[in-house]
C-alpha positions in Angstrom: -6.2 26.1 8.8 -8.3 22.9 8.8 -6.0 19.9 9.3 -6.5 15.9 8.7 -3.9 13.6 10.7 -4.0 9.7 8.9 -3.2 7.8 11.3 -1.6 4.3 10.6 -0.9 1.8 13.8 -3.2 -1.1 15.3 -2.4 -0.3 18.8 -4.1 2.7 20.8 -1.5 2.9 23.8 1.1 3.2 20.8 3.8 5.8 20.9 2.3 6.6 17.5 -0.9 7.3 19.2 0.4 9.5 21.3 1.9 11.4 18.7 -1.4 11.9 16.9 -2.9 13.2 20.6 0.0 15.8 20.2 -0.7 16.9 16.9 -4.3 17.4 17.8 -3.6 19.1 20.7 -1.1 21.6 19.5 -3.0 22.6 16.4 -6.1 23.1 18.2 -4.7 25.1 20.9 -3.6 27.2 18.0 -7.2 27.8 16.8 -6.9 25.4 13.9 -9.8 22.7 13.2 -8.4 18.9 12.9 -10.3 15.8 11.5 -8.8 12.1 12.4 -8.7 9.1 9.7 -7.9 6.4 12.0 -7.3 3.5 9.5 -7.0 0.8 12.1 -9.9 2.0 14.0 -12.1 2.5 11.0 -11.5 -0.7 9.5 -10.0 0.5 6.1 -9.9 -2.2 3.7 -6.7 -1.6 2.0 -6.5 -3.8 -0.6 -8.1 -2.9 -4.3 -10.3 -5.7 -5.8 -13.4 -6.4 -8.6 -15.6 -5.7 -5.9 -15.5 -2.4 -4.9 -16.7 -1.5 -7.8 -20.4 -1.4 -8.9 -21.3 -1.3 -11.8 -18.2 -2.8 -13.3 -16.8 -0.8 -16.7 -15.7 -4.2 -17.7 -16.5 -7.8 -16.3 -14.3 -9.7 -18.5 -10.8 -8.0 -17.0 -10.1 -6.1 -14.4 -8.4 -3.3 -14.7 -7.9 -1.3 -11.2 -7.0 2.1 -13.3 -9.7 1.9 -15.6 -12.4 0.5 -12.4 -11.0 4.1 -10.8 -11.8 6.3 -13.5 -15.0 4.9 -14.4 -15.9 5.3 -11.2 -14.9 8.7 -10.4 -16.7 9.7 -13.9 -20.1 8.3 -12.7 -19.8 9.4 -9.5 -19.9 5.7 -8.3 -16.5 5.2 -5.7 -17.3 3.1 -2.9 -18.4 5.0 0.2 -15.1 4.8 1.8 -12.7 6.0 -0.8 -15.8 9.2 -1.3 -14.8 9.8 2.5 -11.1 9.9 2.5 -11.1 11.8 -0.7 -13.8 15.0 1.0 -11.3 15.1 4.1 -8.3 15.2 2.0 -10.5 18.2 -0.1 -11.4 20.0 3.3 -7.6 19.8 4.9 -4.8 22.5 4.5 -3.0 20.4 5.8 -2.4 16.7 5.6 0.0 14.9 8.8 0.5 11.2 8.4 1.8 9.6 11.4 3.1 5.4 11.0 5.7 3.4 12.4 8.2 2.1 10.0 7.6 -1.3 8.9 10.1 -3.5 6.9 11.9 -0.1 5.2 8.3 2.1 4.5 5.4 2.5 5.8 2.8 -0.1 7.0 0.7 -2.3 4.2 -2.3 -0.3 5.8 -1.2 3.1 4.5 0.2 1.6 1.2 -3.5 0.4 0.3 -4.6 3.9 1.2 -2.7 4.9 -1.3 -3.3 2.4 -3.6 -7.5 3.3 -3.0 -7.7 6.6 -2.2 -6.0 8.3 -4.9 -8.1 6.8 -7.6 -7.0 7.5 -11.2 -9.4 10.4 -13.1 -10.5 11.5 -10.4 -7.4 12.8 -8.5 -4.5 12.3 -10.8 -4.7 12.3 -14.7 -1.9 12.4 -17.3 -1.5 15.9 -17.1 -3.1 16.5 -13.7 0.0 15.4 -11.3 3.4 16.9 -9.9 3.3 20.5 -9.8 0.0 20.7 -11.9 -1.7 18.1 -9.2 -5.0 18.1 -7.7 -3.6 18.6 -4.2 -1.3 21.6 -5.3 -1.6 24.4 -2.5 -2.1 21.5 0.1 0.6 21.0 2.7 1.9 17.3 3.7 4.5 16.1 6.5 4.8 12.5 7.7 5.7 11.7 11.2 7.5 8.5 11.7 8.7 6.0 14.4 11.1 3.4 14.6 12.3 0.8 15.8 16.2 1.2 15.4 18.3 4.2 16.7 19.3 7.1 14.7 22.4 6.0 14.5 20.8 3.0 12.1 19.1 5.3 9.7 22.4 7.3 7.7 24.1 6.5 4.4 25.7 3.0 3.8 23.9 1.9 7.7 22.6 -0.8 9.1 19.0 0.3 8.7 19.0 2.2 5.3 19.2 5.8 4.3 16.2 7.2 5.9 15.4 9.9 3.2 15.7 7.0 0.8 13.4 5.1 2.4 10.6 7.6 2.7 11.3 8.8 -0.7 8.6 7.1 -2.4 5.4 8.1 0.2 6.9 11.4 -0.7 7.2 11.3 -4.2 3.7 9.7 -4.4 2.7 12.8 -2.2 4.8 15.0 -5.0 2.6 13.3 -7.7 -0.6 14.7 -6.4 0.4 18.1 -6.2 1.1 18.4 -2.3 4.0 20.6 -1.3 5.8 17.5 1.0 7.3 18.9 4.6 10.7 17.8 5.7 9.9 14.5 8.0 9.5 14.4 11.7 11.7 11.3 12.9 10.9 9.5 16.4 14.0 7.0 16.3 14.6 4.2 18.8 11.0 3.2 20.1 10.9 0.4 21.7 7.7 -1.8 22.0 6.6 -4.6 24.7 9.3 -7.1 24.4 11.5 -5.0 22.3 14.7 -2.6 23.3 17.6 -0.8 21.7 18.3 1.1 25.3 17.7 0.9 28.9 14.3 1.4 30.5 16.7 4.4 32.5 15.4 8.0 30.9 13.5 6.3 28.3 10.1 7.7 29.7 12.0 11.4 29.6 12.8 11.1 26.2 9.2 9.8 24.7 8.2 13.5 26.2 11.0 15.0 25.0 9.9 13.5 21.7 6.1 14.8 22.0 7.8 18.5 22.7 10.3 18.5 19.8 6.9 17.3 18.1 4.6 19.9 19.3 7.2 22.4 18.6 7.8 21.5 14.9 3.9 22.0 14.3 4.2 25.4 15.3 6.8 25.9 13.1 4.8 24.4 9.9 4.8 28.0 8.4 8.8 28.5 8.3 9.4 25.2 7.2 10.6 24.9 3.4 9.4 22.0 1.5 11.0 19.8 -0.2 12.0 20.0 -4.0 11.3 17.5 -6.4 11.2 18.2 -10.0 8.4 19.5 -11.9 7.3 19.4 -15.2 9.3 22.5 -16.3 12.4 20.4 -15.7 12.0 17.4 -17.6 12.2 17.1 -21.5 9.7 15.6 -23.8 10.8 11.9 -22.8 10.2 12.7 -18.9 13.9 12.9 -18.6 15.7 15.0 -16.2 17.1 18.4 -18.0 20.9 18.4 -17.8 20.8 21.7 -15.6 18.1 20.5 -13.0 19.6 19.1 -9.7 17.0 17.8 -6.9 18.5 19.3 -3.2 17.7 16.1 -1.7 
């Protein structure tokens, strides 16, 4: 299994970062081949403007849809968006570890998303959800926060969590990848920052990296998530009266 880890967080002693060591680690150990996009590291400009695109398919308006699919039709997408896209095309699977930022994932990854996936040439009207470019492809996001568990339920303080990750998933869903159940580091604490004593703290970041290591191992059993497909809408991309999500 070839596997790609995007990795989201500005800091290199991060807990984040020592995740994505984990995940490296483990799957290698298990004879599988991993490729790093560090988006920090590699200066990944995430936001979508005019000039990433040369030629233009029209000076007069820009169009960031339209830029995309011109540009994936004359094999003209800016150098960085042609790499993401060949790991994503070489990977199995596809880990994407981030802290939680203000309810979803940093505005680095967001622009990723926004760049990366580039209309016509990985998602077209009838090439997305179960019929996607990425279908067969695995995806699983690993997350950190700031807040405890105990923060993350129904109704609490922090938000639902599964709500909140819904749309990175979804968006996953869209482009055909079968989306992993989440792997949740609650409760970590940065410089300044504390929802706990210091006491056992250290014991519980490793206990973290082993629950971590141990749910890549498991990658094979693990069911994925169900969103509807395109069986289970009508003609108006409504939901079917007999089609219920499980999530």
């Amino acid at each position: 299994m070839r596997a790609l880890i995007i990795h989201c967080h500005p800091e290199p002693a991060s807990f984040n970062a020592a995740l994505t060591d984990v995940s490296v680690r483990t799957l290698r150990d298990l004879d599988h081949a991993v490729e790093i996009s560090d988006l920090y590291a590699e200066a990944f400009d995430p936001v979508e403007r005019p000039g990433h695109f040369r030629p233009r398919k029209d000076r007069t308006f820009f169009s960031a849809l339209a830029e995309q699919r011109h540009a994936s039709e004359t094999e003209a997408l800016p150098a960085e968006i042609h790499r993401e896209i060949e790991r994503l095309e070489r990977a199995d699977l596809v880990i994407f570890q981030f802290p939680l930022w203000w309810h979803g994932q940093p505005a680095m990854l967001k622009g990723w998303f926004d760049r990366v996936l580039v209309n016509g040439g990985l998602y077209t009207s009838a090439m997305r959800y179960d019929r996607g470019y990425f279908c067969g492809k695995r995806a699983i996001c690993s997350v950190t926060t700031g807040a405890p568990a105990s923060a993350f339920g129904p109704g609490a303080r922090g938000g639902d969590i599964d709500h909140l990750l819904w749309p990175l998933h979804y968006s996953l869903h869209y482009v055909g990848f079968s989306v992993l159940p989440p792997f949740l580091a609650f409760g970590i604490q940065g410089h300044g920052y504390a929802y706990q004593s210091e006491t056992g703290f250290a014991s519980r970041l490793d206990a973290l990296r082993a629950q971590w290591a141990g749910r890549l191992k498991q990658l094979g059993e693990l069911p994925a998530l169900r969103f509807p497909g395109w069986d289970d809408w009508d003609d108006a991309g409504a939901a079917k009266p007999d089609f219920a999500t499980g999530i």
